[in-house]
N, C-alpha and C positions, 0 to 999 in steps of 0.2 A: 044373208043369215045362214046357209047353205057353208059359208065358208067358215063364219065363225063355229058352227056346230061338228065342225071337221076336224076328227080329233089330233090331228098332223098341227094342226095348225092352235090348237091348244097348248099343247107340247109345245108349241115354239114360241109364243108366247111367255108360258110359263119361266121358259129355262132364260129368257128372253129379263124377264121381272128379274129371278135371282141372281144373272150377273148381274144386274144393274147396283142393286142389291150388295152385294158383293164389293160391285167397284168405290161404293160409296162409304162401304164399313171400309175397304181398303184405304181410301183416300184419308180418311178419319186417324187412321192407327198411325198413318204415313205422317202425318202433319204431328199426333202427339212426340212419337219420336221423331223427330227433327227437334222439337221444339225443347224436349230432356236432353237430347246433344248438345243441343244451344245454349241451353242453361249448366251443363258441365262442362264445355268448353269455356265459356266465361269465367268461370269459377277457377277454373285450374290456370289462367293466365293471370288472375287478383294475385294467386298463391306469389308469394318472391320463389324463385328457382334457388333448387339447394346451393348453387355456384356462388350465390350472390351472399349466404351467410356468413361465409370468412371475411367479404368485406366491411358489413356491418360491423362482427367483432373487432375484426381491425380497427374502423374506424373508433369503436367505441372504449377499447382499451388505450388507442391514444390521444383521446382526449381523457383519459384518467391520468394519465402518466404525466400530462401536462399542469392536471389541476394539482399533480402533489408534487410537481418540480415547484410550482408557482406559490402552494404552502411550504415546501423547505426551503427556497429559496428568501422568502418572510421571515420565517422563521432565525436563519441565518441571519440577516441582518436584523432582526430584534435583538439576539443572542450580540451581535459586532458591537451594537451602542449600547447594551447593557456592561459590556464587558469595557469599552470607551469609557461609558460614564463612571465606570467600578474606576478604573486607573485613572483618570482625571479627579477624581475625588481624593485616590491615594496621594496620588503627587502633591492635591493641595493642601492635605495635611503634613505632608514630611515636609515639603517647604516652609512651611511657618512653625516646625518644631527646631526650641533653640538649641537642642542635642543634637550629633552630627549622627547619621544613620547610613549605614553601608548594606549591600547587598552581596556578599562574593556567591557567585555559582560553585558548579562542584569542580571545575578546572583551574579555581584558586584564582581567575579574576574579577573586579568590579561589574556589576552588573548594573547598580545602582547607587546613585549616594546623593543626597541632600545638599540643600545651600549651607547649611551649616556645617556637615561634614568638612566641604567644600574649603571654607572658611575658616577651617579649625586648624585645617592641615595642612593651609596654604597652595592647595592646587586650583588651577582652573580649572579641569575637569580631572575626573577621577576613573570614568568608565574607561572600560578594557583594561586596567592598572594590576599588577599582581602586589600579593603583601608584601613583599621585601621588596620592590620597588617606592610604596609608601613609605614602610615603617623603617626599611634598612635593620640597622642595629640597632634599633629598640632596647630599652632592657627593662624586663619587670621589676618591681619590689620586692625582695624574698619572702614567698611564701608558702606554707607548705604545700604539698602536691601539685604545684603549679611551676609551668616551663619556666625557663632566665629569661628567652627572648618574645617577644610578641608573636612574631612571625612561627614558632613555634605553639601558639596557644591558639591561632589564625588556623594551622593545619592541621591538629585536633579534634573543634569546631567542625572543621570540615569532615574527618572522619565520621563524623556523627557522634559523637562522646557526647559526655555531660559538657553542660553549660560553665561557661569561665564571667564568673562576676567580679566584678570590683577588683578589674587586674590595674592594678596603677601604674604606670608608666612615663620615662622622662623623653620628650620627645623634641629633636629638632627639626624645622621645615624645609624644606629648600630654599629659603632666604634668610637660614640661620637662625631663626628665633626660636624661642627655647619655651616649650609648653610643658606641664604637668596635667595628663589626658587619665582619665578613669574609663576602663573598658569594661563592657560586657560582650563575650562571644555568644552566640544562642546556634545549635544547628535547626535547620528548618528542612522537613521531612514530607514526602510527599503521602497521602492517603494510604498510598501504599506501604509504607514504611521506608521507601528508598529514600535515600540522601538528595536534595537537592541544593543546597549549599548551604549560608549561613549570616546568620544577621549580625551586624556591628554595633554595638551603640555607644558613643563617644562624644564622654561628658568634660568640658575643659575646665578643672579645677587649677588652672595657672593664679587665677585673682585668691581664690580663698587657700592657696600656696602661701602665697604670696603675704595674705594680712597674718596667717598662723605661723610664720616666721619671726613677721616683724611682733608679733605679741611675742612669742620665746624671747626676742633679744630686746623687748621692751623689760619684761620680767627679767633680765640679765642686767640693765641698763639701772633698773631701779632698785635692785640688790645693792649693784657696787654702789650707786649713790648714797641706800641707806648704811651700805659701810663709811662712805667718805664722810657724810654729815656726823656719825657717830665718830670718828675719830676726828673730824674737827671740833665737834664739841667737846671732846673727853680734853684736846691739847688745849682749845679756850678756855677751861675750867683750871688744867692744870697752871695756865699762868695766870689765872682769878688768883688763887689760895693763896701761890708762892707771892704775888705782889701785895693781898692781903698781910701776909708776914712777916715782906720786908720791911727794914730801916733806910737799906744804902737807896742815895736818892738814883746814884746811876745804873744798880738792877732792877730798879721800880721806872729806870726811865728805858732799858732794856727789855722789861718784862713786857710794858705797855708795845711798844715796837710791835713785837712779837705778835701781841693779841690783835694788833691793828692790822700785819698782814697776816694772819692766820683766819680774820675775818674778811679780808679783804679776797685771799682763796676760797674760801666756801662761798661770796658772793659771787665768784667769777662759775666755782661749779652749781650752782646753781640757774644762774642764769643761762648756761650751758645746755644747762637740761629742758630749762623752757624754751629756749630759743628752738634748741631740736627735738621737739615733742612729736613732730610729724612725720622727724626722720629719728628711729631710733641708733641707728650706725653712726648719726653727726653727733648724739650726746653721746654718745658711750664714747666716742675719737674725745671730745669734750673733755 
């Protein structure tokens, strides 16, 4: 008891308690921080480091650049079989039109041309072809303000001028045959207004040439016929009257002759003319 009332020993004690004291708030403070380091040490390793951002972009701008090569490249081949399907349709209408249709570019040759062109003109094929390779010495119908030769009215067209319609033209093939062809040139203009060459279209009026002839020399054919039957009838009338008049039995046996072959010619042009109904050149030789 002596010892504990010993104030040495109070004191030490005491001071005794408050480190203890002390060590135990210190322990406390020790472990909170630790424990807030710990927690923003973790934290700043979640963060991505700023190094690692250019990769991310990267990565993420080429997978863009992929998704719209992969939409225009779609896109492109939508446009490739829309534009297929556009010229497949074109070609299948120029093929089954019975007018021959040309295409020249602006360098004056074929670009394009139909079966019937084809067929009109006598070539196997017509592309790469220049105009005076086709048409040579063409020559038009006289008309006003328009070229003598085709091939003239072909490079016009292509200037870009006005349209040449209803140029008629006499045309031989390369196997000699001989066509009467109705043109129209058209120039064809780009959006822009530049020239891009010029369309053909070629109509073969050889057949309806041909029937509008034979009607002229039908109507030629059947004139001088009703001349011939009028002066065969006027000389069979003439030897009517005079044999009506006679007495002598041998100019009434003369007169008769006469009328027998003067009918007997007009039976022969006639029949003449029936026989060659079809050809009017054999009655009218007739």
């Amino acid at each position: 008891m002596k010892v504990l009332s010993n104030p040495i020993v109070l004191r030490l004690m005491f001071a005794l308690l408050v480190s203890g004291f002390a060590c135990l708030v210190a322990i406390v403070l020790i472990r909170r921080m630790r424990r807030k380091f710990m927690e923003a040490g973790s934290f700043e390793d979640a963060r991505p480091q700023p190094e690692q951002f250019p990769m991310h972009a990267y990565n993420a701008v080429i997978q863009q650049l992929k998704q719209q090569k992969h939409e225009m490249a779609t896109a492109q081949q939508a446009e490739r079989r829309r534009a297929k399907t556009s010229e497949n349709i074109s070609a299948a209408v120029l093929s089954r039109l019975p007018s021959g249709v040309m295409f020249f570019s602006a360098n004056g040759l074929v670009r394009q041309a139909n079966t019937a062109a084809r067929q009109i003109l006598g070539f196997a094929t017509l592309t790469g072809m220049s105009a005076d390779q086709i048409f040579r010495d063409a020559t038009l119908a006289p008309s006003a303000g328009q070229p003598s030769r085709l091939t003239a009215a072909i490079e016009t067209a292509l200037r870009g001028e006005v349209p040449a319609r209803g140029l008629q033209t006499h045309y031989v093939g390369p196997a000699g045959e001989h066509r009467m062809l109705d043109i129209t040139m058209t120039p064809v203009h780009a959006p822009g207004g530049d020239i891009l060459g010029a369309a053909c279209l070629i109509n073969d009026k050889t057949e309806m040439a041909e029937i509008q002839q034979e009607q002229e020399l039908r109507g030629e054919v059947s004139a001088e016929m009703a001349l011939a039957l009028r002066n065969s009838v006027t000389t069979i009338s003439g030897y009517a009257r005079r044999l009506a008049s006679g007495r002598d039995p041998e100019q009434t046996r003369r007169l008769a002759e006469d009328i027998i072959l003067e009918a007997a010619h007009l039976d022969r042009t006639l029949g003449g003319f029936l026989a060659g109904s079809g050809n009017p050149r054999h009655a009218a030789e007739a």
